[in-house]
mmJSON file of the N, C-alpha and C atoms, coordinates in Angstrom:
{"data_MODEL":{"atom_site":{
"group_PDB":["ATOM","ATOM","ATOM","ATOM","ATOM","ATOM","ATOM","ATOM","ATOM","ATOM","ATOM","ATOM","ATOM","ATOM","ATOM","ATOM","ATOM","ATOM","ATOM","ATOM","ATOM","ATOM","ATOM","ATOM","ATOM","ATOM","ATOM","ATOM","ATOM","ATOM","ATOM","ATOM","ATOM","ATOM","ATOM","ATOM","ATOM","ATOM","ATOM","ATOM","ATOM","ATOM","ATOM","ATOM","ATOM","ATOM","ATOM","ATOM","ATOM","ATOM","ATOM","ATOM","ATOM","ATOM","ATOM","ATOM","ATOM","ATOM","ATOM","ATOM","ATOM","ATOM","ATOM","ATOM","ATOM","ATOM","ATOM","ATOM","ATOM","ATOM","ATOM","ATOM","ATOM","ATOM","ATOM","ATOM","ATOM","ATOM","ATOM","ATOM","ATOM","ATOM","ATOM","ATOM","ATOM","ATOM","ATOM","ATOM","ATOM","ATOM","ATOM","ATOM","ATOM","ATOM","ATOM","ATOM","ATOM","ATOM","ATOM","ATOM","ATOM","ATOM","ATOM","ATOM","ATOM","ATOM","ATOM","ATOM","ATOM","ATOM","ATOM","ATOM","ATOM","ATOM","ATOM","ATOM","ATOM","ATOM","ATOM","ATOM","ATOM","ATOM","ATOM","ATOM","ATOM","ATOM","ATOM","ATOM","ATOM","ATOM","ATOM","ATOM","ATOM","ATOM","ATOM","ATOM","ATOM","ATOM","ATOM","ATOM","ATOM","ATOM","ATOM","ATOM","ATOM","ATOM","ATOM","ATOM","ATOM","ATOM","ATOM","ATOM","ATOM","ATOM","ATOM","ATOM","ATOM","ATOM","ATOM","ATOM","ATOM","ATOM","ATOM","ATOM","ATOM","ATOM","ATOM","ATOM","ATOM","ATOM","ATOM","ATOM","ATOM","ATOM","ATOM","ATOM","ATOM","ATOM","ATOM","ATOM","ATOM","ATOM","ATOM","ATOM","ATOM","ATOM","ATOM","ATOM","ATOM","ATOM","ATOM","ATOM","ATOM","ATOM","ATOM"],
"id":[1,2,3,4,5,6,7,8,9,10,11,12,13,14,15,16,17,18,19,20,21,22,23,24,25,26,27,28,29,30,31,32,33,34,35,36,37,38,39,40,41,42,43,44,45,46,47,48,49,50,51,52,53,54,55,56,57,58,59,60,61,62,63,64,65,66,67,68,69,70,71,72,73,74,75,76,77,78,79,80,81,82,83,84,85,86,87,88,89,90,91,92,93,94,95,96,97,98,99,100,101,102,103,104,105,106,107,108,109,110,111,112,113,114,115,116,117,118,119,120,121,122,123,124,125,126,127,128,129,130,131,132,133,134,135,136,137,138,139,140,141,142,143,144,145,146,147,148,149,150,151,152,153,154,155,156,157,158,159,160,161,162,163,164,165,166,167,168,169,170,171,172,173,174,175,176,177,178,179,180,181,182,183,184,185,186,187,188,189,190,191,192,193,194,195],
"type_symbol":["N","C","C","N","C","C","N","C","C","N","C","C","N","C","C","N","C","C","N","C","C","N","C","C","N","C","C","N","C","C","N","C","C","N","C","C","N","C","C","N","C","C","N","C","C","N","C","C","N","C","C","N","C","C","N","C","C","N","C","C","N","C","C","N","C","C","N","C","C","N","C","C","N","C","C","N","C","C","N","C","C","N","C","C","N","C","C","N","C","C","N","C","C","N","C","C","N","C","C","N","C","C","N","C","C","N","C","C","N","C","C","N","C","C","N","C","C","N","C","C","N","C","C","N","C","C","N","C","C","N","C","C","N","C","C","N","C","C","N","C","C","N","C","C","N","C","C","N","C","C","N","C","C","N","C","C","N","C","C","N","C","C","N","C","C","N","C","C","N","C","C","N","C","C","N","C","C","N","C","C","N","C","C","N","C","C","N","C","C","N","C","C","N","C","C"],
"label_atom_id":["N","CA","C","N","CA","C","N","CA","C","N","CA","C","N","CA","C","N","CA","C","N","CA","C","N","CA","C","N","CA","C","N","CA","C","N","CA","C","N","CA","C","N","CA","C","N","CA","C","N","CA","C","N","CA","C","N","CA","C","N","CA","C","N","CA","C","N","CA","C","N","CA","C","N","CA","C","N","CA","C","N","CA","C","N","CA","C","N","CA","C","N","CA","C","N","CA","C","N","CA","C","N","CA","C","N","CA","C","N","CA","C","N","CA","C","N","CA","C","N","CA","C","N","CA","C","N","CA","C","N","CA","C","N","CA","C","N","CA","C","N","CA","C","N","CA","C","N","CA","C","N","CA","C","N","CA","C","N","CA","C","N","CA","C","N","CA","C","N","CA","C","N","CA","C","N","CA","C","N","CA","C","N","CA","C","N","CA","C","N","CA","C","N","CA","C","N","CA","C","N","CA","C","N","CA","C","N","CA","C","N","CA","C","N","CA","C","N","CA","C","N","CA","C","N","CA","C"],
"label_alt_id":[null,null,null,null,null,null,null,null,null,null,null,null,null,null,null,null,null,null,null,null,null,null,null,null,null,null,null,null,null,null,null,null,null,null,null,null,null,null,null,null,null,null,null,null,null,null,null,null,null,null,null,null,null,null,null,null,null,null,null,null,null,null,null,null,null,null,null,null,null,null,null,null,null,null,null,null,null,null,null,null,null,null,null,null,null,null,null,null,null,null,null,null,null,null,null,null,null,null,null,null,null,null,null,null,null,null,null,null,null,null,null,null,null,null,null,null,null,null,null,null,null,null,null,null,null,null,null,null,null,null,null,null,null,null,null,null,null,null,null,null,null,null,null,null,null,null,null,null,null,null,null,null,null,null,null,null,null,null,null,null,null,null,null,null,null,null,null,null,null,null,null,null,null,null,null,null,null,null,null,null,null,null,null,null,null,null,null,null,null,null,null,null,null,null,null],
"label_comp_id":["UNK","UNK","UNK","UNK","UNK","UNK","UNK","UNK","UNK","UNK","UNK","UNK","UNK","UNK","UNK","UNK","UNK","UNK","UNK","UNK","UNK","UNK","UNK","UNK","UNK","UNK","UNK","UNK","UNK","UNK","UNK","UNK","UNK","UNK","UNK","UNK","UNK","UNK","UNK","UNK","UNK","UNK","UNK","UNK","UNK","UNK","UNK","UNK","UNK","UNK","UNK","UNK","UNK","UNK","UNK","UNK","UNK","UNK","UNK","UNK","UNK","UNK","UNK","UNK","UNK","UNK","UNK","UNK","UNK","UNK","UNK","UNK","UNK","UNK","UNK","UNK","UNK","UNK","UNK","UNK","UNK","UNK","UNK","UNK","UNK","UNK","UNK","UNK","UNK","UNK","UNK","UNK","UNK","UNK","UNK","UNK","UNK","UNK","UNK","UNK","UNK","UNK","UNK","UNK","UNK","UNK","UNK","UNK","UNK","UNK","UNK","UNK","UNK","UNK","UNK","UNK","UNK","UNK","UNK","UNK","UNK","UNK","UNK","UNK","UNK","UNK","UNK","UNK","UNK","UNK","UNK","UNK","UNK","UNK","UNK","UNK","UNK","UNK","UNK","UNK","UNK","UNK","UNK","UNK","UNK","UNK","UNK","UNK","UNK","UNK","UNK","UNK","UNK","UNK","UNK","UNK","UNK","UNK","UNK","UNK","UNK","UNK","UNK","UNK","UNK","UNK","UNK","UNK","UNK","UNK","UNK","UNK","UNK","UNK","UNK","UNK","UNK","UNK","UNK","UNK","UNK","UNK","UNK","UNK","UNK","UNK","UNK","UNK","UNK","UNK","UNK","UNK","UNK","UNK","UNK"],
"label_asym_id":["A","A","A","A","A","A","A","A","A","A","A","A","A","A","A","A","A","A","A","A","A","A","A","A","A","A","A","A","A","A","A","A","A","A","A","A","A","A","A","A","A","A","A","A","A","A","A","A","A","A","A","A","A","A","A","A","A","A","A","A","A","A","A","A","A","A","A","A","A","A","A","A","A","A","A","A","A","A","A","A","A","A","A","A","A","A","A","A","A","A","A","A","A","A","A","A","A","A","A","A","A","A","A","A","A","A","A","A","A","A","A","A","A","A","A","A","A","A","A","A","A","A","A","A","A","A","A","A","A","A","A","A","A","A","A","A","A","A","A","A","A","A","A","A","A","A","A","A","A","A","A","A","A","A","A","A","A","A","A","A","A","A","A","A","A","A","A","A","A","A","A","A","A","A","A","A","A","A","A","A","A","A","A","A","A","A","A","A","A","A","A","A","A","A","A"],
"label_entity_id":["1","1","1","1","1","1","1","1","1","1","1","1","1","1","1","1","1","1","1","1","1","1","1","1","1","1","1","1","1","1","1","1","1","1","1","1","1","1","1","1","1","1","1","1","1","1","1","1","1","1","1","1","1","1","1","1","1","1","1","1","1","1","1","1","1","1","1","1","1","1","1","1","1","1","1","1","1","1","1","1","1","1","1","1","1","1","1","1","1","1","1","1","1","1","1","1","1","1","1","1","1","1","1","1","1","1","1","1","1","1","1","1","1","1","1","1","1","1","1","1","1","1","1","1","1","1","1","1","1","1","1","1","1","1","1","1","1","1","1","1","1","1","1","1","1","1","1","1","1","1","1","1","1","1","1","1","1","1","1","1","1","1","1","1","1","1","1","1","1","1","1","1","1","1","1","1","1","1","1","1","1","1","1","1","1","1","1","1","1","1","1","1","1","1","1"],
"label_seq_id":[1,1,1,2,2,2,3,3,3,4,4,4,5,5,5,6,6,6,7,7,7,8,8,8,9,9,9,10,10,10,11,11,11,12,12,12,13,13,13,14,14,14,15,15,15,16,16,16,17,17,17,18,18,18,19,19,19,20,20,20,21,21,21,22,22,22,23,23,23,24,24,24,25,25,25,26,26,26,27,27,27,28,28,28,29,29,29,30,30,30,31,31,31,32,32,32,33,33,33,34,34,34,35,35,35,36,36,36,37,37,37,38,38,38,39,39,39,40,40,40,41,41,41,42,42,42,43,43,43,44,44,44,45,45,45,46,46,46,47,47,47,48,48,48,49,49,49,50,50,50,51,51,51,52,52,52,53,53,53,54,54,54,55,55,55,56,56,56,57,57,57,58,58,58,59,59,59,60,60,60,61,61,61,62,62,62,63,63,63,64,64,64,65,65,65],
"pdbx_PDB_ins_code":[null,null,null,null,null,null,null,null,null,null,null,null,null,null,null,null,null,null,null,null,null,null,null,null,null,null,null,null,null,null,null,null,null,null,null,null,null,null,null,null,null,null,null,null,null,null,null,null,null,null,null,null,null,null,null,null,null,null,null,null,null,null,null,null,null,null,null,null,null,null,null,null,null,null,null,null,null,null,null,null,null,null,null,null,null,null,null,null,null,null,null,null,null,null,null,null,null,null,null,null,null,null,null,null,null,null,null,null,null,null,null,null,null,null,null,null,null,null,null,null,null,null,null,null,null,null,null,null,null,null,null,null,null,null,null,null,null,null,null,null,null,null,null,null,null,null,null,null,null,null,null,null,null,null,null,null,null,null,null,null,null,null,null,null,null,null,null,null,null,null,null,null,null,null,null,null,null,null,null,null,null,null,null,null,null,null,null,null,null,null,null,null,null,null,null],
"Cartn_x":[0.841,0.0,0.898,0.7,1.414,1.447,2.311,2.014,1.586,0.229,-0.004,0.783,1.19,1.878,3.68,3.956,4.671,4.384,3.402,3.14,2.398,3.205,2.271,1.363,0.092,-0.769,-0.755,-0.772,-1.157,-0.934,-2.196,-3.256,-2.336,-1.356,-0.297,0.824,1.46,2.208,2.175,0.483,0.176,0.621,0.243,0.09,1.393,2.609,3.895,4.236,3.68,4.442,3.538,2.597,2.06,2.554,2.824,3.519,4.882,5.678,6.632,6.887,5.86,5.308,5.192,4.37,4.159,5.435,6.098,7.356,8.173,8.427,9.009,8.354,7.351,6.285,6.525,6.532,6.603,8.484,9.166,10.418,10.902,9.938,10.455,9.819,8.699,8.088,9.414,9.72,10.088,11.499,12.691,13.406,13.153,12.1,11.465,11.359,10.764,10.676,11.913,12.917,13.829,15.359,15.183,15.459,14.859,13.574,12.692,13.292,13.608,14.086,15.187,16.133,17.535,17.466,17.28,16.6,16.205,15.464,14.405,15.992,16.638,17.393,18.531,18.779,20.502,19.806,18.342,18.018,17.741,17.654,17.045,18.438,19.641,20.903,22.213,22.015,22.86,24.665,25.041,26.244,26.411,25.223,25.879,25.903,25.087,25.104,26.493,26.978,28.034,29.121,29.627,30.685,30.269,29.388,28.851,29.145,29.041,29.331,31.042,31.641,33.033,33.785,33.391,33.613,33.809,32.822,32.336,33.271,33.23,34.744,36.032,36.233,37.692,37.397,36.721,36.083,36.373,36.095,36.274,37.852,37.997,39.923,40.65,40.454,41.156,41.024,40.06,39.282,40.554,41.033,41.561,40.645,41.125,40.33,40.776],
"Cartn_y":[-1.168,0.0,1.248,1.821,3.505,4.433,5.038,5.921,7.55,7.709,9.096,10.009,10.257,11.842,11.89,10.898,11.222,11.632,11.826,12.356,13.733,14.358,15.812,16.252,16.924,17.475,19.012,19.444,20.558,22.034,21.49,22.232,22.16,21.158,21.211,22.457,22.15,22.901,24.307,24.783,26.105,26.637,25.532,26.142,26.539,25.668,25.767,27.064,27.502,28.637,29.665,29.8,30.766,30.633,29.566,29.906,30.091,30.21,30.249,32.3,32.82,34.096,34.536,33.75,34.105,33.956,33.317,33.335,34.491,34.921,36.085,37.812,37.937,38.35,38.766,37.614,37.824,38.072,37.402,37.621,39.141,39.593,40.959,41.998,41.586,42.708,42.083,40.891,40.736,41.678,41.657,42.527,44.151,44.66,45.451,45.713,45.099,45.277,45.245,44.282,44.402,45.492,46.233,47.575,48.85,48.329,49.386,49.452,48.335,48.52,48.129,48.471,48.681,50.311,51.101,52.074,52.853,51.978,52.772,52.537,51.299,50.642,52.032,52.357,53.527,54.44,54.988,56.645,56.214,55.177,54.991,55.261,54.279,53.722,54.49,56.177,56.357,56.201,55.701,55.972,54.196,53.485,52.748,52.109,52.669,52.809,53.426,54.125,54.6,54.204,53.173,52.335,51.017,50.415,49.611,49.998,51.144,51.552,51.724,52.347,52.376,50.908,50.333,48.43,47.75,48.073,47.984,48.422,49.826,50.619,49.958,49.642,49.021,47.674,46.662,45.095,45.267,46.581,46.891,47.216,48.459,48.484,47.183,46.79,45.235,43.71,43.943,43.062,42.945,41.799,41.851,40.855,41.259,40.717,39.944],
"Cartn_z":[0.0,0.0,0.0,-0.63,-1.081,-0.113,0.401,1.347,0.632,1.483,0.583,0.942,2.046,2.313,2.304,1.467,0.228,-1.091,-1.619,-2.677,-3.074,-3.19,-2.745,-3.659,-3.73,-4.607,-4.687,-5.434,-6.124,-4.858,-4.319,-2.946,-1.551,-1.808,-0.559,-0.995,-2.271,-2.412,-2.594,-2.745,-2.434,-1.652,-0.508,1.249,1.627,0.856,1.286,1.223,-0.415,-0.645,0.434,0.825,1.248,2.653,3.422,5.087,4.298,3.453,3.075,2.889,2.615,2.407,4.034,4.541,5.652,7.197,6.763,7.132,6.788,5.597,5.589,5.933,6.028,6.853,7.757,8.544,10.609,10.41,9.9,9.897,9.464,8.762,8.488,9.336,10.216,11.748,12.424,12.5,13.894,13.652,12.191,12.918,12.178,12.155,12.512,13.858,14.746,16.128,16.93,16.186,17.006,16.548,15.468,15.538,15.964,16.271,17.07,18.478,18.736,20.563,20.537,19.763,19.948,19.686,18.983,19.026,20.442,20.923,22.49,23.219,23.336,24.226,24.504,23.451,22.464,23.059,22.994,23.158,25.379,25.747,27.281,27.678,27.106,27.652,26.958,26.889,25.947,26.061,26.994,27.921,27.074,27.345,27.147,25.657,24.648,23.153,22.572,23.762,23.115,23.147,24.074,24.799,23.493,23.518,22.385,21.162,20.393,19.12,19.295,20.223,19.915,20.28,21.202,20.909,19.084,19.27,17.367,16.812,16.642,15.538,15.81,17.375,17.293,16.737,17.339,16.572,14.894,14.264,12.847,12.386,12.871,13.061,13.059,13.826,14.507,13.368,12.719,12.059,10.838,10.5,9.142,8.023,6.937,5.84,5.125],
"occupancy":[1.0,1.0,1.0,1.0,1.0,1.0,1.0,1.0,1.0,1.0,1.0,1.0,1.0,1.0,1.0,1.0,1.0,1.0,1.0,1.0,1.0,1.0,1.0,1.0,1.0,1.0,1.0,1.0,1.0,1.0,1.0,1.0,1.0,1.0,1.0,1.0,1.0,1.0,1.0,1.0,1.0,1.0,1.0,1.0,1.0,1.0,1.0,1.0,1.0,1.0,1.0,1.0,1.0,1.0,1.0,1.0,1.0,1.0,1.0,1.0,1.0,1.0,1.0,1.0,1.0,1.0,1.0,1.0,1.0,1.0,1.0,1.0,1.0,1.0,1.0,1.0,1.0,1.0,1.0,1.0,1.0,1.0,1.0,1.0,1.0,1.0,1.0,1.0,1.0,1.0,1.0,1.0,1.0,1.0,1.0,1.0,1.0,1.0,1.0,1.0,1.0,1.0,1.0,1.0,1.0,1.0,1.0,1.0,1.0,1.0,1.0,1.0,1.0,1.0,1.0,1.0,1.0,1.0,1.0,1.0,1.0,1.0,1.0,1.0,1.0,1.0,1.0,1.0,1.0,1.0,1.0,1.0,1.0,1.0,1.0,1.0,1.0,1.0,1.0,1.0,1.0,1.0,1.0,1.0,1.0,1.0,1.0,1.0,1.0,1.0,1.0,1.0,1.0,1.0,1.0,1.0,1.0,1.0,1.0,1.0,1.0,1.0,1.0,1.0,1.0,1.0,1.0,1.0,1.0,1.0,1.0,1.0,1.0,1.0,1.0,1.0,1.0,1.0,1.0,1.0,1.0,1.0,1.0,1.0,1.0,1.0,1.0,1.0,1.0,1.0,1.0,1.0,1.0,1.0,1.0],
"B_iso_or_equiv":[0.0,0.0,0.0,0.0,0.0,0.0,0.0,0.0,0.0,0.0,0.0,0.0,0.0,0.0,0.0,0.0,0.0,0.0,0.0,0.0,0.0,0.0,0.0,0.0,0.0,0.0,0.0,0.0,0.0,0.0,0.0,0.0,0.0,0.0,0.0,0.0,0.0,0.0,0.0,0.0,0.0,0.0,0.0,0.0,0.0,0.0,0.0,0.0,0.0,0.0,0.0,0.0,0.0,0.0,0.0,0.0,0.0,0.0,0.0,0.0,0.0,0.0,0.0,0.0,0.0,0.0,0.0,0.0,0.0,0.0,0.0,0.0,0.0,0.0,0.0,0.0,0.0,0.0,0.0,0.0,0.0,0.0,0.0,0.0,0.0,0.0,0.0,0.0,0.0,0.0,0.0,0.0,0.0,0.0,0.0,0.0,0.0,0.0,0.0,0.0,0.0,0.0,0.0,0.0,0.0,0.0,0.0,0.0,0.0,0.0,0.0,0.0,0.0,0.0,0.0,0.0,0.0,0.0,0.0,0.0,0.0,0.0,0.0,0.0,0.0,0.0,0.0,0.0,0.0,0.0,0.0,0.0,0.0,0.0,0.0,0.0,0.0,0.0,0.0,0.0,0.0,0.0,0.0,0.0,0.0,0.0,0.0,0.0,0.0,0.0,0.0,0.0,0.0,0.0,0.0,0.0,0.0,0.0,0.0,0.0,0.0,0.0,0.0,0.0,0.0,0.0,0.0,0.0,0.0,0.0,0.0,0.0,0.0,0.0,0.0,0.0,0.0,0.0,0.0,0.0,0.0,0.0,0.0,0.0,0.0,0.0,0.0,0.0,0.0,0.0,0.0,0.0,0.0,0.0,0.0],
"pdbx_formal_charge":[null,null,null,null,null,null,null,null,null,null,null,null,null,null,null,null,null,null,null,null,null,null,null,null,null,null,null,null,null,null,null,null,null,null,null,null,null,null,null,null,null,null,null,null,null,null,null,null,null,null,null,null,null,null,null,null,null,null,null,null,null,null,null,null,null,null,null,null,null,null,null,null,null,null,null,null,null,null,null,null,null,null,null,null,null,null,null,null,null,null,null,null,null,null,null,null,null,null,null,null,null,null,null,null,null,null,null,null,null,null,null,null,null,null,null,null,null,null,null,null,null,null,null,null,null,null,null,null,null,null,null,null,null,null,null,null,null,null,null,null,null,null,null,null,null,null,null,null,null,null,null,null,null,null,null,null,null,null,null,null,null,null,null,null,null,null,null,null,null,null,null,null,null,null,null,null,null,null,null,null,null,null,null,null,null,null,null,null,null,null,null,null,null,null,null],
"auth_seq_id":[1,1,1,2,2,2,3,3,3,4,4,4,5,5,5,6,6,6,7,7,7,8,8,8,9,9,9,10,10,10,11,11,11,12,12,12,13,13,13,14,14,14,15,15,15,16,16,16,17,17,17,18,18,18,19,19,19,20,20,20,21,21,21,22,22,22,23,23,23,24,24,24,25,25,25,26,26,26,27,27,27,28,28,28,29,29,29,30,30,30,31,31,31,32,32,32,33,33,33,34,34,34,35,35,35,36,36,36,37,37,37,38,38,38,39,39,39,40,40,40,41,41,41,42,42,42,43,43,43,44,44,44,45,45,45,46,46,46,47,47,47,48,48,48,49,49,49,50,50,50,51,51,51,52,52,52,53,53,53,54,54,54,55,55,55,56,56,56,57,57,57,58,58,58,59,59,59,60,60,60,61,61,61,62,62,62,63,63,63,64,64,64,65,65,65],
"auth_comp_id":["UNK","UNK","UNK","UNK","UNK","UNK","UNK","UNK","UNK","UNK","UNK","UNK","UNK","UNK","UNK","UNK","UNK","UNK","UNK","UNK","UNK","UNK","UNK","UNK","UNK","UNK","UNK","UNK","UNK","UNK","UNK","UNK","UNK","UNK","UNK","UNK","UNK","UNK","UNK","UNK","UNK","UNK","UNK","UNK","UNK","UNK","UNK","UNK","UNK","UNK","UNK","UNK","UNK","UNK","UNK","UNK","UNK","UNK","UNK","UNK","UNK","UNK","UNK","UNK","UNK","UNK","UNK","UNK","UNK","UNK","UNK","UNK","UNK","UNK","UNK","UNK","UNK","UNK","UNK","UNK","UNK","UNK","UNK","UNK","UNK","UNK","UNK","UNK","UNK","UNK","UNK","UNK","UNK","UNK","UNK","UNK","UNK","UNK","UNK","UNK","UNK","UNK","UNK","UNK","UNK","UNK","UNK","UNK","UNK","UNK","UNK","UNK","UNK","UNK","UNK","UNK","UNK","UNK","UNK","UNK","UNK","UNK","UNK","UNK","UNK","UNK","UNK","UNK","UNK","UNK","UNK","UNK","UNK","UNK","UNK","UNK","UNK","UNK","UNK","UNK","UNK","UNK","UNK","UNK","UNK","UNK","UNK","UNK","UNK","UNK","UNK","UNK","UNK","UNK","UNK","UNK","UNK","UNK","UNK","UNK","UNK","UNK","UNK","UNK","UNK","UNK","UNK","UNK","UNK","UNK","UNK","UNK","UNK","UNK","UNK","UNK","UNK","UNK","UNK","UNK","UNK","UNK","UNK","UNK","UNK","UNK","UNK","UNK","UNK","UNK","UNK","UNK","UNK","UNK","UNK"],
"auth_asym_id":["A","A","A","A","A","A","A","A","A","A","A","A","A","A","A","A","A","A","A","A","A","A","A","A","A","A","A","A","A","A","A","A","A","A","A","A","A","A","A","A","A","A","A","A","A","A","A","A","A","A","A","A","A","A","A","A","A","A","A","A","A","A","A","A","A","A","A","A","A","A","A","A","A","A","A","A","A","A","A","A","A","A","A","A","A","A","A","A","A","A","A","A","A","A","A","A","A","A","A","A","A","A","A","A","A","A","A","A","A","A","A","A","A","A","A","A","A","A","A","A","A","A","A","A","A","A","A","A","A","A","A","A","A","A","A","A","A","A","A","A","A","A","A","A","A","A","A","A","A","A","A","A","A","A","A","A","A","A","A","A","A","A","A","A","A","A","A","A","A","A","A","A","A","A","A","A","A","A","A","A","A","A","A","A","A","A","A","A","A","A","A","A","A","A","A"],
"auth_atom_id":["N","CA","C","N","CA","C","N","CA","C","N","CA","C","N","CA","C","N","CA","C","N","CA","C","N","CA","C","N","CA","C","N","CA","C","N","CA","C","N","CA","C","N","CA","C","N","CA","C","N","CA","C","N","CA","C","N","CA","C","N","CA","C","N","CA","C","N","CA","C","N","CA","C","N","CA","C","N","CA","C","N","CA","C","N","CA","C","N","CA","C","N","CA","C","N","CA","C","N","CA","C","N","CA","C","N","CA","C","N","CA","C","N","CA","C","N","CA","C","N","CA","C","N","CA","C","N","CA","C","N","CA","C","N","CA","C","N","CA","C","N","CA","C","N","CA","C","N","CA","C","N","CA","C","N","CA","C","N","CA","C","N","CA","C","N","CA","C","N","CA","C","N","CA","C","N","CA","C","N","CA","C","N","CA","C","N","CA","C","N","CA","C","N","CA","C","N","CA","C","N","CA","C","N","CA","C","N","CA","C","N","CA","C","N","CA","C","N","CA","C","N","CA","C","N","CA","C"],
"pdbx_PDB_model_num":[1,1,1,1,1,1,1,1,1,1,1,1,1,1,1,1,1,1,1,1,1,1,1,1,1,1,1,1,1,1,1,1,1,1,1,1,1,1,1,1,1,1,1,1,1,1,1,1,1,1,1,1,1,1,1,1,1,1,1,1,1,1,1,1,1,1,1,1,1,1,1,1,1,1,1,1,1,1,1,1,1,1,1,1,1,1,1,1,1,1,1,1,1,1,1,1,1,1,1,1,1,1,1,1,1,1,1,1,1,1,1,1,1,1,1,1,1,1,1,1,1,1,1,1,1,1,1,1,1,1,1,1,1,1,1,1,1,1,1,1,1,1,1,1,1,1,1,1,1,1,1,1,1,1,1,1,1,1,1,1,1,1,1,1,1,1,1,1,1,1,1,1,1,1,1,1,1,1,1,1,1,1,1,1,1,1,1,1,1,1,1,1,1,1,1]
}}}
């Protein structure tokens, strides 16, 4: 006996593409949201956005290619 849900139809592979849509979707609020509150975090914590960004520039300096 054949197993059906190995064989995909039509009406499945719709669905794929559409949570496939819908995946990129929520993936694109979520980092939406999460440049929104890195954002709030930099303007609440500015002392420490700024110790963070110059970490960074040296992490970049330092960095070879």
């Amino acid at each position: 006996m054949p197993d059906r849900e190995s064989h995909e139809d039509p009406s499945q592979r719709n669905d794929s593409r559409e949570t496939e849509a819908e995946r990129r979707r929520r993936r694109a609020q979520f980092l939406r949201d999460l440049a929104e509150a890195r954002e709030l975090r930099d303007r609440v914590q500015p002392r420490r956005a700024k110790v963070a960004r110059l970490r960074h520039a040296m992490r970049m300096r330092t960095f070879r290619w």
